[in-house]
Residue frames as a rotation matrix with the C-alpha (Angstrom) as fourth column:
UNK 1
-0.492 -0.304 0.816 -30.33
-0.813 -0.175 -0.556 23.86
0.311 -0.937 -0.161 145.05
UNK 2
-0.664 0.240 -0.708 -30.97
-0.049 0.931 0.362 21.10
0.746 0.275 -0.607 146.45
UNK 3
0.409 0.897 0.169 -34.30
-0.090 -0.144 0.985 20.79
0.908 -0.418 0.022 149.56
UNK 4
0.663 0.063 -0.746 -32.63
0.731 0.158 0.664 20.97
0.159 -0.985 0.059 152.52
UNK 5
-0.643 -0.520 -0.563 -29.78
0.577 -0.812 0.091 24.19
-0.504 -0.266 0.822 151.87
UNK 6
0.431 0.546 0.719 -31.65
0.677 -0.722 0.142 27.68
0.596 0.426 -0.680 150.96
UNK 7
-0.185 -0.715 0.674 -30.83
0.457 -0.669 -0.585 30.65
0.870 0.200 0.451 151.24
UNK 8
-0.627 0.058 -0.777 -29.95
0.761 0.258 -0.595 32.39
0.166 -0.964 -0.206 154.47
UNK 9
0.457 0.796 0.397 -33.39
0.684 -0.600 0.416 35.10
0.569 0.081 -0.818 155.42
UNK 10
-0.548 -0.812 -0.200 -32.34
0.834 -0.509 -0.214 38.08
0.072 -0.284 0.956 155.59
UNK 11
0.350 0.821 0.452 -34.13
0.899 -0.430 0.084 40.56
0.263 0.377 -0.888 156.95
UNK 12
-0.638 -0.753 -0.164 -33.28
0.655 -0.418 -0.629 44.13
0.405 -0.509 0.760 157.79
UNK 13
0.673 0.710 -0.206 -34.71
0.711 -0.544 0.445 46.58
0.204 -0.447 -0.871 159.98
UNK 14
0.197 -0.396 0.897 -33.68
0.182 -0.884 -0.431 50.12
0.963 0.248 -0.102 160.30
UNK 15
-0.424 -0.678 -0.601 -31.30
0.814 0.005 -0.580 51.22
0.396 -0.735 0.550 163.31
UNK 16
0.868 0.262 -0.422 -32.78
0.385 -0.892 0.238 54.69
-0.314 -0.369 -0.875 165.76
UNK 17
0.673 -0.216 -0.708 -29.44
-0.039 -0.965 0.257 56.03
-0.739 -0.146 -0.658 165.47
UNK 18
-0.830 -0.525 -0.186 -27.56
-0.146 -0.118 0.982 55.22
-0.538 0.843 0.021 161.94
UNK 19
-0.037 0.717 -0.696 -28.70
-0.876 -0.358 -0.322 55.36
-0.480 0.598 0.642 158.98
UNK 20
-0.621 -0.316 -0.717 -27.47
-0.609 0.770 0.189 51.84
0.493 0.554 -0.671 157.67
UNK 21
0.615 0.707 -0.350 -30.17
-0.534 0.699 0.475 49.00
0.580 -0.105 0.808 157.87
UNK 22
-0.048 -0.611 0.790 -29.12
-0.891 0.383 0.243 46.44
-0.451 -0.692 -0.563 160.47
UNK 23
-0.376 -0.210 -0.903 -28.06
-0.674 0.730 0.111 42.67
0.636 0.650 -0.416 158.90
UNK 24
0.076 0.245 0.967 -30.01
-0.920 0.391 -0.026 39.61
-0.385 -0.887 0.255 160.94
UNK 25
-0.489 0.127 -0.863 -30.28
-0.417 0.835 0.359 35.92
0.766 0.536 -0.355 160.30
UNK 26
0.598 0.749 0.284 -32.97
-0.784 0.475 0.399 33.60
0.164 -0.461 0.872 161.72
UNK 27
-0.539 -0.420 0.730 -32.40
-0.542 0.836 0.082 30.74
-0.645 -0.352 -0.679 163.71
UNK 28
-0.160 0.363 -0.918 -33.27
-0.696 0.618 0.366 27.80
0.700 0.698 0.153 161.89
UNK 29
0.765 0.494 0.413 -34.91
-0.643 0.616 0.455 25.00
-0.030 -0.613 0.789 163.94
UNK 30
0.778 -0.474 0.412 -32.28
0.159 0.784 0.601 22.64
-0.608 -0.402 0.685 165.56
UNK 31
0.724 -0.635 0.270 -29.50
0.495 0.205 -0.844 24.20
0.480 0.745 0.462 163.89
UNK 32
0.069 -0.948 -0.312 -25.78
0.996 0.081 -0.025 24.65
0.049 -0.309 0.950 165.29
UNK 33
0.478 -0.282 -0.832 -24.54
0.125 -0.915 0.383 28.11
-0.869 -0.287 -0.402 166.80
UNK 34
-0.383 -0.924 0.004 -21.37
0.225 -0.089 0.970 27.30
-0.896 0.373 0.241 164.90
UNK 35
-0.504 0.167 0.848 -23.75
0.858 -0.022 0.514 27.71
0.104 0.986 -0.132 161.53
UNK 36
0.747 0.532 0.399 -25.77
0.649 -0.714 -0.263 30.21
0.145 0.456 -0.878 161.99
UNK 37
0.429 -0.436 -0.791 -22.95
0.016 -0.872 0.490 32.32
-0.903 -0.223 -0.367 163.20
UNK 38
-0.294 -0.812 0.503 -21.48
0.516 0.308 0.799 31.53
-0.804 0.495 0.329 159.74
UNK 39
-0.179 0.384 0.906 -24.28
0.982 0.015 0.188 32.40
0.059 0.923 -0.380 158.01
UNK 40
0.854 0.359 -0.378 -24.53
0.454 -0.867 0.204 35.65
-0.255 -0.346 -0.903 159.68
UNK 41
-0.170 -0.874 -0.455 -20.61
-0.138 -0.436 0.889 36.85
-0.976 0.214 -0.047 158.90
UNK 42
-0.682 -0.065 0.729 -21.47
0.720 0.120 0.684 35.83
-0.132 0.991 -0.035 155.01
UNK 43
0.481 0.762 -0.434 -24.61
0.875 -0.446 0.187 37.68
-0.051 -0.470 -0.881 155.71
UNK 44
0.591 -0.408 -0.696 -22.62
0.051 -0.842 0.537 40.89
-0.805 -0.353 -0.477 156.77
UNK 45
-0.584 -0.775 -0.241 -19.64
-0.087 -0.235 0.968 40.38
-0.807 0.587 0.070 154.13
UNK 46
-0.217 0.582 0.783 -22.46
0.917 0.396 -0.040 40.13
-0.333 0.710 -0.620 151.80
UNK 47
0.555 0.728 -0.403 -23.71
0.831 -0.469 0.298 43.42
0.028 -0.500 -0.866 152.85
UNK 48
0.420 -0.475 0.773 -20.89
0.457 -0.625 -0.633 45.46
0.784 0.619 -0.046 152.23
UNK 49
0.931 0.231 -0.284 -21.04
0.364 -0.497 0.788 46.09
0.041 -0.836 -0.547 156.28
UNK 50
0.758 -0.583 -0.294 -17.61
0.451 0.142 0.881 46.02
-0.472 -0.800 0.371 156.79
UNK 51
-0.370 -0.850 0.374 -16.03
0.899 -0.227 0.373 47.63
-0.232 0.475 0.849 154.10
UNK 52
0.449 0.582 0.678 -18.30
0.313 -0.813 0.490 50.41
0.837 -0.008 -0.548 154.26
UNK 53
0.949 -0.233 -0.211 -17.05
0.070 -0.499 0.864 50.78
-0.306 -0.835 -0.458 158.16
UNK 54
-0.076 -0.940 0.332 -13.24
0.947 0.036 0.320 51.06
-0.313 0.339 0.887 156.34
UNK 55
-0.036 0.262 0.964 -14.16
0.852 -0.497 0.166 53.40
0.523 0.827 -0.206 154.22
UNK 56
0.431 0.250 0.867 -15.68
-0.036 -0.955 0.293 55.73
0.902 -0.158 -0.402 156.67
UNK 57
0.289 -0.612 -0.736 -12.97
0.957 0.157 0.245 55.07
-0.035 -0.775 0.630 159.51
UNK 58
-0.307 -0.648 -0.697 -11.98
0.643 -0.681 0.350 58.46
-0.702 -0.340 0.626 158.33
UNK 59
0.567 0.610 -0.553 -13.43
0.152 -0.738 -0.657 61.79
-0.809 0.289 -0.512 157.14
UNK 60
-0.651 -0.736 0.187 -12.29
0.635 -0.393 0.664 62.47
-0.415 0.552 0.723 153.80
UNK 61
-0.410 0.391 -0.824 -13.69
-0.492 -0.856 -0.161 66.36
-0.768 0.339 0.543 152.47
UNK 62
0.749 0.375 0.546 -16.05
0.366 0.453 -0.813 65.79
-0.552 0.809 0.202 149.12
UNK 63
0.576 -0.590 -0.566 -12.70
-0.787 -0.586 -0.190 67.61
-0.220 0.555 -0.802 147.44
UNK 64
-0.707 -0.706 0.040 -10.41
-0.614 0.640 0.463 64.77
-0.352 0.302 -0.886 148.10
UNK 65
-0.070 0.489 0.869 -13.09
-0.141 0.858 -0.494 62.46
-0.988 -0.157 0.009 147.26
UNK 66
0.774 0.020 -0.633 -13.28
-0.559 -0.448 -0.698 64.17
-0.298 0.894 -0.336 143.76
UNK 67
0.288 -0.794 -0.535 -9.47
-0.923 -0.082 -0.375 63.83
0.254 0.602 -0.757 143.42
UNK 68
0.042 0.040 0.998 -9.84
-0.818 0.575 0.012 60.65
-0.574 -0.817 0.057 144.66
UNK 69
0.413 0.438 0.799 -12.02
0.235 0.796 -0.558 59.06
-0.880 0.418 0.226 142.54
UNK 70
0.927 -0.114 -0.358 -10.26
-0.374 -0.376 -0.848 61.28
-0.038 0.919 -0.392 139.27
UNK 71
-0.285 -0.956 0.064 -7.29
-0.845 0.282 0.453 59.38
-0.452 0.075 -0.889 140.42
UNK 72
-0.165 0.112 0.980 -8.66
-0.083 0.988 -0.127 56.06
-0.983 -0.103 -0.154 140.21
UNK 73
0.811 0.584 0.003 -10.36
-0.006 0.013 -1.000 56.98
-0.584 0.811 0.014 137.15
UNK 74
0.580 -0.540 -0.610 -6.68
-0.763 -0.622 -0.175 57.59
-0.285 0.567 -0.772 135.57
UNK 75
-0.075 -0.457 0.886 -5.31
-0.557 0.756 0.343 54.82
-0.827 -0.468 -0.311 137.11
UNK 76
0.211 -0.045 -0.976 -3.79
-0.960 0.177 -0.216 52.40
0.183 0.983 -0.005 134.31
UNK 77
0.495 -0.071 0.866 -3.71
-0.479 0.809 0.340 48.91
-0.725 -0.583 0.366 134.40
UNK 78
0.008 -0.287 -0.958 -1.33
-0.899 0.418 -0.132 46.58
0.438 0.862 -0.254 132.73
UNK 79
0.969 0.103 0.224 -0.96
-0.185 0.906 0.382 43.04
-0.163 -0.411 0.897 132.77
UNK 80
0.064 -0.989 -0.136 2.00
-0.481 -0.150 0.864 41.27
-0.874 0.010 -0.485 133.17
């Protein structure tokens, strides 16, 4: 890496009412909205945030989850 990009600080701090840590990014002295918002959506899609809130868009029972995941587990791939 070269001395002027590093990674973006991430810190998290726990929410009162969920259980899921909250994603932040610091501002960086004299640096652009337009970046830090960038670094804050990598940040998050790093984080799993959003495909975690898919996931639980909808209750599924720990049964179907079972026959869920024993599907997946069957699940064959081929190539073409």
């Amino acid at each position: 890496m070269s001395a002027g990009l590093s990674q973006p600080k991430i810190t998290r701090d726990t929410a009162r009412t969920t259980k899921q840590p909250l994603t932040q990014v610091e501002a960086r002295p004299d640096e652009a909205f337009d970046t830090l918002v960038r670094r804050f959506v990598r940040a998050v899609r790093h984080a799993g945030v959003l495909r975690e809130a898919k996931v639980r868009q909808w209750y599924r029972s720990p049964a179907e989850r079972r026959r869920l995941a024993a599907w997946r587990a069957r699940r064959v791939v081929t190539s073409p």
